[in-house]
Structure formats: structure tokens, C-alpha cells
N, C-alpha and C positions, 0 to 999 in steps of 0.2 A: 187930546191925550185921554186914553179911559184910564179916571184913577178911582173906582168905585168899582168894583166888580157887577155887584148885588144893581146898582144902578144900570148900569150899563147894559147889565143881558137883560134888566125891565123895560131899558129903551128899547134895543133892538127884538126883545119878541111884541112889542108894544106895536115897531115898524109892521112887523110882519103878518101881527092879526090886522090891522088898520088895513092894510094891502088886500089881504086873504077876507075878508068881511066886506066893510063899505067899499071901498073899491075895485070891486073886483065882480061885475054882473057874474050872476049863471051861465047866462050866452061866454064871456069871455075864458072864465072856467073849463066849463065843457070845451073851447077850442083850444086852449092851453093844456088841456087832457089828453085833447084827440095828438095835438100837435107832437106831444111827448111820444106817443106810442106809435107814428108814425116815425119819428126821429130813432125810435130801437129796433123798428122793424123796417129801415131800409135798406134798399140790397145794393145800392149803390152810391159811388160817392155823391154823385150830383142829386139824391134824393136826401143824403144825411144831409148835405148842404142848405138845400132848400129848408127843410125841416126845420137845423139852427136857425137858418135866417128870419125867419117866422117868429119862432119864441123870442129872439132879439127883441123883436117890435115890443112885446107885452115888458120886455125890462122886468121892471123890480116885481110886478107882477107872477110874471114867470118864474121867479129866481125860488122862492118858498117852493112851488109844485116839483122843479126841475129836482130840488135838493131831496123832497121827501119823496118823490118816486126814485132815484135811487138806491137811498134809504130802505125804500122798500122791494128792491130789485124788478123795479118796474123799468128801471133804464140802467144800459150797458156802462161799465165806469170808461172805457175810451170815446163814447159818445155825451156822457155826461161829462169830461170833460172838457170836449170840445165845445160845446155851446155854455159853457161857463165863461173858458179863456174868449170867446167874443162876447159873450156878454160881461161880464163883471169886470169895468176898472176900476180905479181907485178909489171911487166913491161905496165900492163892497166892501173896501178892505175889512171892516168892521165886521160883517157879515159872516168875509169867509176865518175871521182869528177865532169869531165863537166856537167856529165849528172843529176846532183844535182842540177842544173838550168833549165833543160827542161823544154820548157811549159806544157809539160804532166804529171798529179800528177802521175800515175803511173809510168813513169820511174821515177821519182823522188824519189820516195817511195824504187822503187823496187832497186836504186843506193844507198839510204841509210841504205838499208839493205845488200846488199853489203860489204861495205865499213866497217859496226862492224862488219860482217860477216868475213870478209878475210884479212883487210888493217887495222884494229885497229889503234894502238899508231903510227903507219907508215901515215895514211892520217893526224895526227892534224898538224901539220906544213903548208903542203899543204893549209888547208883549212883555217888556218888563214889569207891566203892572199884574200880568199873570202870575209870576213868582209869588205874590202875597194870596192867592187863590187858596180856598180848602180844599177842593175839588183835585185830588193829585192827577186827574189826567191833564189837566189844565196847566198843571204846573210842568209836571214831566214833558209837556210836549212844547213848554214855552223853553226849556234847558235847552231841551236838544234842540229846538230852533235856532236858536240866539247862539248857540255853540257851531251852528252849521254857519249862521251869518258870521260871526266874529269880528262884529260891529263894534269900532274902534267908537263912537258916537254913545254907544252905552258906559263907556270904562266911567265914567266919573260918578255918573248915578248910581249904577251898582257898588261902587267903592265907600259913595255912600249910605246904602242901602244898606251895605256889612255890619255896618256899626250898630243898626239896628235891629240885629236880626236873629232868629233864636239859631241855635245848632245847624237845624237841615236846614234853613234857608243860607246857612252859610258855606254849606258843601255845595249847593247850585250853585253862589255865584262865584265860588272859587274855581267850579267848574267850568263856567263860562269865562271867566278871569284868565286860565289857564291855556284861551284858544287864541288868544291875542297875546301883542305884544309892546300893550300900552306900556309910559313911563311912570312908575309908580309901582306897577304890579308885582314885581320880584318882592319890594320890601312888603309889602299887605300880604305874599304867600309865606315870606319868610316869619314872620309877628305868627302867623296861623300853627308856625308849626309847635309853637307854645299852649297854644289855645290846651284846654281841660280836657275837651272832646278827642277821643282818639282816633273816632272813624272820622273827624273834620281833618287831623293832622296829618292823617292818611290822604284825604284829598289834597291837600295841599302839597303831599309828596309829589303827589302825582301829577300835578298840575307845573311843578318845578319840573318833572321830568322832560314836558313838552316844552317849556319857555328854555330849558338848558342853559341857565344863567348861571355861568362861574360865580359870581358871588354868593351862590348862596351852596359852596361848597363843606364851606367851613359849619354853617347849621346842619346843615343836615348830618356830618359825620357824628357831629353832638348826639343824634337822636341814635344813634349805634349802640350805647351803653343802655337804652328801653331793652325793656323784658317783653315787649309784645314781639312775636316772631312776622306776625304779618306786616307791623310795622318797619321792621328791617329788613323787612322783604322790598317794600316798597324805594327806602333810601339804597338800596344796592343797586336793585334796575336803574333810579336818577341816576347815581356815580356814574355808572356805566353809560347810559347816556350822557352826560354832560362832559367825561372821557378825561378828566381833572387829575394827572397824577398827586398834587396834593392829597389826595383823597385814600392815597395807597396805605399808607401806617397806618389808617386810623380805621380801616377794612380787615387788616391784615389782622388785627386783635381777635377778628371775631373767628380766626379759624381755630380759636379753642371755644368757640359757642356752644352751647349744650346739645342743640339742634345739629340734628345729621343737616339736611337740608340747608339749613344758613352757613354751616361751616362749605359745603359742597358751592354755594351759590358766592360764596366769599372769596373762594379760591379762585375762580373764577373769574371774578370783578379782580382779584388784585392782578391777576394775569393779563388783562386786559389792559391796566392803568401801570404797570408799574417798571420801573428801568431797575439800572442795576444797584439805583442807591438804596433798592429798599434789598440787597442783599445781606446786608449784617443783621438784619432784624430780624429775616429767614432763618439765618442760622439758627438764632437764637432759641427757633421755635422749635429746631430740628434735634435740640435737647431734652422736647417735652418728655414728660413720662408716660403722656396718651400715646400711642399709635397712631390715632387718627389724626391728632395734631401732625406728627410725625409726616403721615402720607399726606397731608392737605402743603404741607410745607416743602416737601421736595416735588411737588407737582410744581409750584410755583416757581422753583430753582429751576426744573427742567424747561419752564417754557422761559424765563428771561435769558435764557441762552447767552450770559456771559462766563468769560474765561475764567474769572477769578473762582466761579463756582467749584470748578471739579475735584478741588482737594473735598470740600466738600461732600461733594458725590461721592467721589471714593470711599470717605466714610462712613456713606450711608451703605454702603456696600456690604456692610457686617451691622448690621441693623437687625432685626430679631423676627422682625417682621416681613414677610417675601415680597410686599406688595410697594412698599417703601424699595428694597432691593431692586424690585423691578422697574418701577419709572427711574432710578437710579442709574440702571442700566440702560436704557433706554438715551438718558440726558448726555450718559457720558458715550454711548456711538453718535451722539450730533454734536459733540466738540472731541474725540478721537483724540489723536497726536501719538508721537511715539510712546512719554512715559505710559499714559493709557494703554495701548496693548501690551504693554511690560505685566503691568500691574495685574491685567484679566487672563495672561499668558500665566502667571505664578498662580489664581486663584485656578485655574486648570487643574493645576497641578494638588489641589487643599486636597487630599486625603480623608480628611478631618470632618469635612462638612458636604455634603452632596450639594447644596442646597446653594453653594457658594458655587462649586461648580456648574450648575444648573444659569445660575444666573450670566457666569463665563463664557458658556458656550452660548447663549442667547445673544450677549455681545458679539462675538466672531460670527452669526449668524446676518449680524446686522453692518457690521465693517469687517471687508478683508483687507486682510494683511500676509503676505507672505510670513512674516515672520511668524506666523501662528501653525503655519503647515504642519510641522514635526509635532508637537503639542498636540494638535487635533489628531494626528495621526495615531499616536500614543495612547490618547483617549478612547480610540474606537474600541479597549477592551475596559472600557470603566465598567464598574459594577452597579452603574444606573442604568434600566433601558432608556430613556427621556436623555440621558446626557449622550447615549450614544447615537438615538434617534437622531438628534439637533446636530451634532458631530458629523455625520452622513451628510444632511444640507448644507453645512457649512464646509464643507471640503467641495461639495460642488460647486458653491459659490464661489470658491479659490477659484477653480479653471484650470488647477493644476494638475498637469498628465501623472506628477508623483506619485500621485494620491491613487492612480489606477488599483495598482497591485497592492493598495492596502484594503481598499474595499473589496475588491475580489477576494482576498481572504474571507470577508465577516458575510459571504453570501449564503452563509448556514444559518446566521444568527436569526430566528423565528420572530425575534422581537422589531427589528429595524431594516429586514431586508427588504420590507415596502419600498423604503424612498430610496434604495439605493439606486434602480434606474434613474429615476429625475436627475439626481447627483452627475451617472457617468453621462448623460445626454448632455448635461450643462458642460461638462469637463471637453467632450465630442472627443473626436480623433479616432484612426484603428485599432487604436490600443481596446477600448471598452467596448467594443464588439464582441468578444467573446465572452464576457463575462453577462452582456446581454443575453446572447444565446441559449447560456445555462440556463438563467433567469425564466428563460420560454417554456421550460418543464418543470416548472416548480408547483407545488399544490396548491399552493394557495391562487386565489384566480384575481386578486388585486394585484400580487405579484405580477404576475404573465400580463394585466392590463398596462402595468406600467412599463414591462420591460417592450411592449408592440409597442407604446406610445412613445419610448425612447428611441425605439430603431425608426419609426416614421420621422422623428423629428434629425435624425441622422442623415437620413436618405441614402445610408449605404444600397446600392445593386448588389452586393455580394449577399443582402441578406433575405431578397428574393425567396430562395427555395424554404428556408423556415417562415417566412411569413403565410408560405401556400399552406404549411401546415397547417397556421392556426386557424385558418378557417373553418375547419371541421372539430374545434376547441368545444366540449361540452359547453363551455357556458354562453351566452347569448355578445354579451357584453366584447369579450374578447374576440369572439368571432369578428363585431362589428370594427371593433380597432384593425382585425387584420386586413378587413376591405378598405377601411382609410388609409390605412399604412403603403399597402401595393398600389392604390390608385395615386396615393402623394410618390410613391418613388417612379412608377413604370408610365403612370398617366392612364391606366386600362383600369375598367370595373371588373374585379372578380366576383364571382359567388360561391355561396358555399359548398360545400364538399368535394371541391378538388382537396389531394394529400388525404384520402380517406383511411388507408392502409396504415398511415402514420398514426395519424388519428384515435385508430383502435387500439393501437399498441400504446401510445398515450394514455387513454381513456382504462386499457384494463392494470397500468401500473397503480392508476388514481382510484379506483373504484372497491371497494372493499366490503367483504360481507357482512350487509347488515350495517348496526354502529354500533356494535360491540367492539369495540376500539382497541388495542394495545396502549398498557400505560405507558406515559410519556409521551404518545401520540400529539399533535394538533389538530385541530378542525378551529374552522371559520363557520362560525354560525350564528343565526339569530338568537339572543337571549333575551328572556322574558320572565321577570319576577312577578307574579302576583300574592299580594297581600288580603289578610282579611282585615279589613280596619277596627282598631278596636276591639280586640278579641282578648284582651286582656281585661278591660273592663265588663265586656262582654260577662265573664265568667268570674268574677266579683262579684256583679249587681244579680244574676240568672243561673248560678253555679254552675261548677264544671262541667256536667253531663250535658247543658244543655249547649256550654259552648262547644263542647265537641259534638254534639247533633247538629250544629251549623256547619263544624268543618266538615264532618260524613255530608251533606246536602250540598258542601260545594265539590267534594270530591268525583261525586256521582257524576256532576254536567261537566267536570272535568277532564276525565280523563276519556270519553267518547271521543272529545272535541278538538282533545288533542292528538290524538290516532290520526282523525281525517286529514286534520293539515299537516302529517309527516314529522310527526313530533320524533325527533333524534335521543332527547333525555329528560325526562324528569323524575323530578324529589319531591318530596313534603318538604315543607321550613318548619314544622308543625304549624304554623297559623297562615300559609299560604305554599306557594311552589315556587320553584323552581326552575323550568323549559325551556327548551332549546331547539330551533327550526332550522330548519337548509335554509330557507331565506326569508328577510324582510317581511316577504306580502302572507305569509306562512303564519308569522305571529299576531300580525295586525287584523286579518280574519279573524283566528283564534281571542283575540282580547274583544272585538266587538260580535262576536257568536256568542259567548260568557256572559257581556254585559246584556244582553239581548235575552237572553233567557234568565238571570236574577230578573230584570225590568219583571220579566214577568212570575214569577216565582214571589216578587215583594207584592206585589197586585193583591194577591190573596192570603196575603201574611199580615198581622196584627205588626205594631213597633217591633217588639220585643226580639221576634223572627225576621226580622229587615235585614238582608244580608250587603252589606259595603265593600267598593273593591276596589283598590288601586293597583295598575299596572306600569311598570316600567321594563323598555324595549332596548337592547343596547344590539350592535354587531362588531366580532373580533373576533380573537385567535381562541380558545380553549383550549387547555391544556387539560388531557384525561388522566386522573390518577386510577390506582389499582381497583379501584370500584366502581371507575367507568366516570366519577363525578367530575364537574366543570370547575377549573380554576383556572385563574390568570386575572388579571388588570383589566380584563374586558366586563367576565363578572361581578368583577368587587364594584366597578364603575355601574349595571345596572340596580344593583341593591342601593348603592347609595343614593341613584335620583328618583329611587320608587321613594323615600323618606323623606327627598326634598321638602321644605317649608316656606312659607310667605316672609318670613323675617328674614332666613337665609338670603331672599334675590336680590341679585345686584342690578337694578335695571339697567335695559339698554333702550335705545330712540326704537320705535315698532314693536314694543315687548309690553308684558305686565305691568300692572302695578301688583305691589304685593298682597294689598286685600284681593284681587282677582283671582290667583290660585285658586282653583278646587281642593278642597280638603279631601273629597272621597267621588267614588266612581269616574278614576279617571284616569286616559292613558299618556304618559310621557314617553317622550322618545329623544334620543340622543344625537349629537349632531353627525354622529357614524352610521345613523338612521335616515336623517330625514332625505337624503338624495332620492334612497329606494321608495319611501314613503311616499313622494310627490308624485311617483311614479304610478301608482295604485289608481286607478280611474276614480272617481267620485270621493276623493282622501281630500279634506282639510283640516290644515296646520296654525297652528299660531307659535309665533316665538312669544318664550316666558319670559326669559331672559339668561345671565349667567349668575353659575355656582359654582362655589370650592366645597370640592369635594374632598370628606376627610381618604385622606391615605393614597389619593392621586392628587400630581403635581397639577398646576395649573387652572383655569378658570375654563367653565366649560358651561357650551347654548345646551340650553334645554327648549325641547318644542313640545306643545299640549295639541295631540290629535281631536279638533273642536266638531266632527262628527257627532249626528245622536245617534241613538242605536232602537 
């Protein structure tokens, strides 16, 4: 056994000069030279063969030349080490553990492959006396050996090696401790988790996570009331590994932790581990006066999915917070029952609160119920769009023919008459044919897409001759639904401009001088807010004059740029604009044109004159008041995710983190966006993630166009 270090690599290079010196003529030298460099320069197998078989003969000889030309990339590593594995047994082992220290990763590498290769449970001994090394490669590669062996033959030495040993040496052997499953070792991990050292009691977490020993359930909850957050990071993952509902109360505390993150990772773990005894405790939590206690707590209600729960939910159902309301609602369409649609039938009806309604009709979205038909019916004139939007999907999710002639009513409404195709498709029958048909002249062209897409999935023959029409539909899109539509009902490919006469009679009701618009008008257009960043301090620190000499300098490359791509409308905001495109690829041109001429405008600019730009992209409805300008829920929605922030994001799995935001020069786009977006040849996207947007309901994908310009 080597138990000298210092001793040991004096014997073995002691071996290797004595070999490489007096034993070793010139003559045999020189043909142990030649031997090598014919061994890397052969072209086939039975020359590499010959080659090893050769240096064989010379042994221990050989073995110093073969390792230092290597070394020196004098010979190939799959040739070096083939004539190793016939040369070297067990009598190298020695030879090849030194070289588990080389400064060179690759003989490092290639020794420890070696060594599970040919010296298995014969090197762990050995290599425990590396652990007491200075040399950290020595040590690092003796851990990860001995961890890969998991040599039951070392537990007793190492156990008592612990007792002796400072700090780091006692994170190795708990690390190694940790890959076995000797007797004894749970109690030596559990003793650790006391120890002083926080990054040793860390390792011992983690080392409990792999062994997964119920007994050491109860320590470890212990270590839950630590102030270290990496620490309870570590004890949550074991929980959850060792999958112990004991473990559930004493997890469940932490979803008042100070930390976002530990409360998030809490919730979690008690979902995982816990039934429905840990429901009184929930409750309890669901009185907090945090919010976030609040929402960490009915997350956990919703997923232990017992009955007892729902008075519960119910309550949370007037909760102050929407997000609480929301998984509430949520919990309560996966336990249903009569009194439940009583209950979200009468919040239909709250007056009082949108917000209650809101959350009602998300329910009947998610469970039908006949008895809900009248109610939703009723509702289709509520004075939310959003409630009546959801109302529309959920009456098609009925199925019921009722429901026909109440949505053909609201086929004016500008705000929800998108989804009302999808609706009468889902509902089918002849009834909702005709209210399709309307739907095929209407101006807006998501419209007309969804009402071809409901007559296709219809497969009415009678609706033939309007389908011929929309082939000759200005916009691209709908044209293409009407070739799927007639090829899904007739089984024939049409093409476009058959129904041309129709066509133009269509086309000249749609088309309008100019966009000089009539107030009260709608249009569906691209919108695009850009900002100047920072223009406020801007002209604090550099006074007025000069920050308006930056916005005159952005106005100049402005408004060129927007002519070209068919710009519909712009404003000033005084510290950025306002504009508005026919389409998608309109704006996204226009925003990296912009950014592409600053780029080069800051080139030649001091700080001071550096000009910064954020843009954000939205597409909707506009509505035009008496001065021609853009209002609607589509607007307010782009201004608010040009201001988006890192703090604000909610991540999602493929998204941001929130330091990754770009603060400045940069373009967002909405998820009303990113379809057309993808669409754009050479456009790449990333998702951010989501955000609550003030003054619109809901949680909504932001994507960052990751283009340079």
C-alpha cells in the first residue's frame, strides 16, 4: 500500500531513471524510438500490431518512452493506448495511479480510464492514500475515482480517516461515502449535518440525497429553519428524493420563506410528498396576509385534489389577488360537482366585480354544464370584452344548437367576433352556416380566416360557391384557407382567381382612400411604439435643448423610414412615436432600418450624444378617434411591453432569466406577433417570458427579436 506520497513518487521516478539510464543501451533507445514512430505511423492494423508486439518485448523499458512521447504528441492516444493495455498488468498499477496527477489532462484522463479499465477494486486502497495529497489534481482525480468505483472495501478506512481530517478532506470522503451503500454510513452523514462547516453539511445533504435513507428524514427537516438559502435548497431536493410524507409540515413552513425561490421550490416538494392530511395546515396558510403565502398555498390545495378542499377554493374565490382566484379556479373545474356550477353560475351574474366574473367564465371554459347555457347566454352582452370573448368559447364548448342565434346576434361586436367561427364550428349543424357566411365579408381578415376555417371543418357542399369566392380574397392567408377548404370538401385543387368579379366587388367595399379614416372606424394593424431611453435624465444631466436636439436627430431617420414601409399613422409621444403598419414584416423592417442607422450615427458620437432605443411591436384592432389617432386594448398592450422590466418576468421552461433582459436597444414583440414574425426569412426570436400587464387582464408571452442589425 503507498502510504508516503513524497516517498513513493521518489521510488517510482527512482524506477524510471534506473530503467531510462543504466538499463537501457543507446542501441535499445534508438529501437524503442524507431519502434514508437512506427507504431503512430501505421496504416494498418496488422502493422499497429506488429509495432505493440515489439515494444512488449522492451516492458518496463518501453513503458517511460511510450508515456513521454505521448506526452509529447509523438504518439496517437488510441495507439498509445493500445500498447499500454498489453503491456502494463498489474505489476504498473503503481506507475499508471502516479499518472492520475500529471499536469496533462489527457494523461490524466487517459490513467483513469485505465485504472476502471484493468485495476478496478485492486487501485481503491492505493488511491485512498491520495486523498492526504497537496497536489489537488492528485486528490480531485483520486475522489472521482474512488466515487466511480464505489468500493464497499474502502468504507471502513475512510470512516476512519473522517475523524481525522480537516474540512475539505471531509467533503471528499463524504463524497465518496455518499456513492455506496455501506452500514454505518447514513449515521456518519447524518453526525455531518451538524458539523460547523456549512459547504461540508451541504455535502452531506447531498450525499443523503443519493443513499435516500428514510431515517435521516427527520435531520434533515431540522436544517429547514437555517438561514443559508443554498442550504435548503439542498435539503428540499433530498425530501423530494427520498419522497417521505413525514417530511410534508415541516416543508410546508417554508412557503412563508423570505426567498421567492425557496418558497417556489417548497411548494413544490410539498406537492410532491404530501396527502390530504397536510390539508388543515394549508388552510391555515391561506389566511396569510402575504399574497404570495396565499398563492404558494392554494397551488398546493389544487394539486392534492381532495374533496374536502373546495369550500376552501371557493373561498379563495374572492381573494384580492387574481392569481390566487385563478388556480382556484382552476382546482375547482378538477373537482366540479353540482353545488360548483351553482356557485360560478351566480358569480356570472356579480355585477359588482368583473374580475369575479372573469374568473366564472374561465371556469365554464374549462367544465360544461348545460346548466350554465342561459347565464353564458346572458353574458354575451357584459361590459367586459375578455368576459365576453371567453363566453363565445365556452358556448361552443356547450355544443349547443341554442346558443346559435345568440351568437349570431353579437356578429357586429368588433371586440370578440374573432372567435365566434371556432364556436359555431364546435357547435356544427345547418343552423351556423349562415351566420358563417356573413362572417366571409367582414373586414377584418382574421375574421374571414376563421370563418373559411370553420366552413372547411364543416364540410358543408352547399358552401362551395362562397368558398370560390375567397380565392381571389386580397389577403394571402385567406386565399390559402380557401384552397384547403374546397380541396377538404370537393377533394379537387383550386387556384386562385376563379370568383374574380366577386372579388372586386369585395375588394372595392374594403379598400378606402388613403388612411385617412372615419372616426369610429377599425383597422387591424401593426403597432409599433418606440421609445427614447432615458430622455428624462437625458435632459437633467445635458439640458433641455440638447435633449431635444436628440429627439430632432431621431425624428429626421424617422420619418423617411417610415414612408417606405407604408407607414398608416404616426405621432410623437414627445420622447418617442407612436406607428402603425399594414403588416407585421412592415414594422420589423422599420425597427431594425432605425436600429441600423443609430448603430451607426453612435460610431461617430461622443457618450453624451449616444442615442438608445427600445421598441415594442403589438397587432390588433384600432380604433380611430376624430384625429385619426390609435386607441383600443391593442395599443395600451404595445406601450406597456415597450416598459417591460427584469423584475417584472415571470419565467417560463425556454425563456429568460430576468438579469438577461436588455435594458436598451431592443425590439419586443407580442404573442399577437410572433406567428407573422417567424414568418420573415432570416427573423430570430427568443421567448422572455410572461407578464401582467397593468390595465389588461391576464398573463401575457413576450418574445425578444435576438437579431443584430
Amino acid at each position: 500500500m503507498l502510504t508516503d506520497l513524497k516517498d513513493t513518487a521518489g521510488r517510482y521516478r527512482g524506477i524510471i531513471h534506473t530503467v531510462t539510464t543504466s538499463g537501457d543501451s543507446v542501441f535499445e533507445g534508438s529501437k524503442i524510438k524507431k519502434l514508437i514512430a512506427e507504431l503512430n505511423e501505421a496504416k494498418t492494423e496488422s502493422g499497429q500490431s506488429k509495432a505493440v508486439e515489439a515494444l512488449v518485448v522492451y516492458g518496463r523499458k518501453a513503458y517511460p518512452r511510450i508515456i513521454d512521447a505521448f506526452r509529447n504528441r509523438r504518439l496517437h492516444q488510441t495507439r498509445t493506448k493500445a500498447v499500454l493495455f498489453r503491456l502494463c498488468d498489474f505489476q504498473y498499477m503503481g506507475d499508471i495511479l502516479q499518472l492520475i496527477g500529471d499536469p496533462h489532462e489527457e494523461i490524466r484522463r487517459m490513467a483513469k480510464e485505465f485504472i476502471l479499465k484493468r485495476y478496478v477494486d485492486a487501485a481503491a486502497q492505493p488511491l485512498l492514500d491520495y486523498l492526504k495529497s497537496t497536489d489537488s489534481n492528485f486528490r480531485m482525480a483520486a475522489v472521482d475515482l474512488l466515487c466511480t468505483l464505489k468500493s464497499q472495501s474502502c468504507v471502513p478506512r475512510l470512516m476512519a480517516m473522517y475523524g481525522e481530517s480537516d474540512s475539505e478532506q471531509k467533503k471528499n470522503i463524504i463524497r465518496i461515502l455518499g456513492e455506496t451503500d455501506a452500514p454505518g454510513i447514513t449515521k456518519l452523514l447524518i453526525n455531518a449535518l451538524s458539523d460547523t462547516s456549512l459547504s461540508l453539511r451541504i455535502q452531506a445533504v447531498r450525499a443523503l440525497t443519493v443513499l435516500k435513507d428514510p431515517d435521516c428524514v427527520v435531520p434533515l427537516t431540522q436544517l429547514l429553519s437555517e438561514d443559508d438559502t443554498l442550504l435548503k435548497r439542498a435539503v428540499l431536493d433530498a425530501l423530494v428524493a427520498i419522497g417521505d410524507k413525514r417530511a410534508a409540515p415541516a416543508v410546508l413552513n417554508l412557503l412563508k420563506d423570505v426567498d421567492l425561490v425557496i418558497r417556489q421550490k417548497s411548494t413544490e416538494c410539498v406537492i410532491q410528498l404530501a396527502d390530504a392530511s397536510i390539508v388543515p395546515d394549508v388552510i391555515k396558510l391561506m389566511r396569510d396576509k402575504d399574497v404570495n403565502v396565499r398563492r404558494c398555498a392554494v397551488d398546493v390545495l389544487n394539486n392534492v385534489r381532495d374533496p374536502s378542499t373546495a369550500d376552501i377554493l371557493v373561498a379563495a374565490m374572492k381573494d384580492s389577488d387574481w392569481w390566487v382566484r385563478q388556480i382556484a379556479t382552476d382546482a375547482l373545474a378538477e373537482v366540479k360537482g353540482e353545488n360548483i356550477v351553482r356557485f360560478f353560475i351566480a358569480m356570472l351574474k356579480d355585477s359588482s366585480d368583473v374580475n369575479v366574473r372573469r374568473c366564472a367564465v374561465e371556469f365554464f371554459n374549462k367544465v360544461t354544464d348545460s346548466a350554465a347555457l342561459e347565464p353564458l347566454i346572458a353574458a354575451l352582452n357584459d361590459t367586459d370584452w375578455w368576459v365576453r370573448e371567453k363566453v363565445v368559447t365556452a358556448l361552443g364548448a356547450l355544443k349547443d344548437k341554442r346558443a346559435v342565434a345568440a351568437l349570431s346576434s353579437v356578429l357586429g361586436d368588433s371586440e370578440i367576433k374573432w372567435v365566434i367561427p371556432s364556436a359555431l364550428a364546435s357547435i356544427g349543424g345547418p343552423e351556423v352556416i349562415e351566420p358563417l357566411l356573413v362572417l366571409l365579408s367582414d373586414s377584418e381578415k382574421r375574421v374571414r380566416v376563421g370563418a373559411v376555417k370553420a366552413l372547411r371543418k364543416l364540410k358543408n357542399p352547399d358552401t362551395i360557391p362562397q368558398l370560390k369566392e375567397m380565392l381571389d380574397d386580397s389577403e394571402d392567408e385567406v386565399r390559402m384557407e380557401a384552397v384547403n377548404a374546397l380541396k377538404e370538401i370537393t377533394g379537387r385543387v383550386f387556384k386562385t382567381g376563379e370568383g374574380k368579379q366577386q372579388q372586386q366587388q369585395q375588394q372595392a367595399m374594403r379598400t378606402m382612400m388613403g388612411f385617412v379614416l372615419p372616426e369610429g372606424s377599425i383597422q387591424t394593424e401593426a403597432i409599433l411604439v418606440l421609445d427614447l431611453c432615458n430622455s428624462t435624465g437625458i435632459a437633467n444631466k445635458y439640458g433641455d435643448q440638447f435633449a431635444l436636439d436628440l429627439t430632432k436627430t431621431l425624428t429626421e431617420k424617422v420619418r423617411p423610414i417610415a414612408a417606405k414601409e407604408g407607414c398608416r399613422f404616426m405621432k410623437s409621444t414627445g420622447d418617442g412615436f407612436l406607428i402603425t403598419f399594414p403588416k407585421v414584416v412592415n414594422s420589423i423592417r422599420f425597427a431594425f432600418t432605425i436600429l441600423k442607422d443609430i448603430a451607426a450615427h453612435n460610431e461617430t458620437q461622443d457618450d453624451s450624444a449616444r442615442i438608445q432605443l427600445r421598441f415594442a411591436i403589438n397587432q390588433g384592432e384600432t380604433r380611430i378617434d376624430a384625429k385619426g389617432d390609435r386607441l383600443g386594448v391593442a395599443t395600451n398592450m404595445t406601450f406597456r411591453v415597450e416598459g417591460v422590466k427584469g423584475e417584472d418576468l415571470i419565467p417560463l421552461e425556454g425563456g429568460m432569466k430576468k438579469e438577461e433582459l436588455p435594458l436598451v436597444d431592443r425590439v419586443l414583440v407580442t404573442e399577437h406577433v410572433i406567428e407573422d414574425a417567424l414568418k420573415i426569412e432570416g427573423i430570430k426570436t427568443r421567448l422572455v417570458g410572461l407578464f401582467e400587464l397593468k390595465g389588461i387582464s391576464g398573463l401575457h408571452r413576450v418574445y425578444l427579436i435576438t437579431n443584430t442589425w
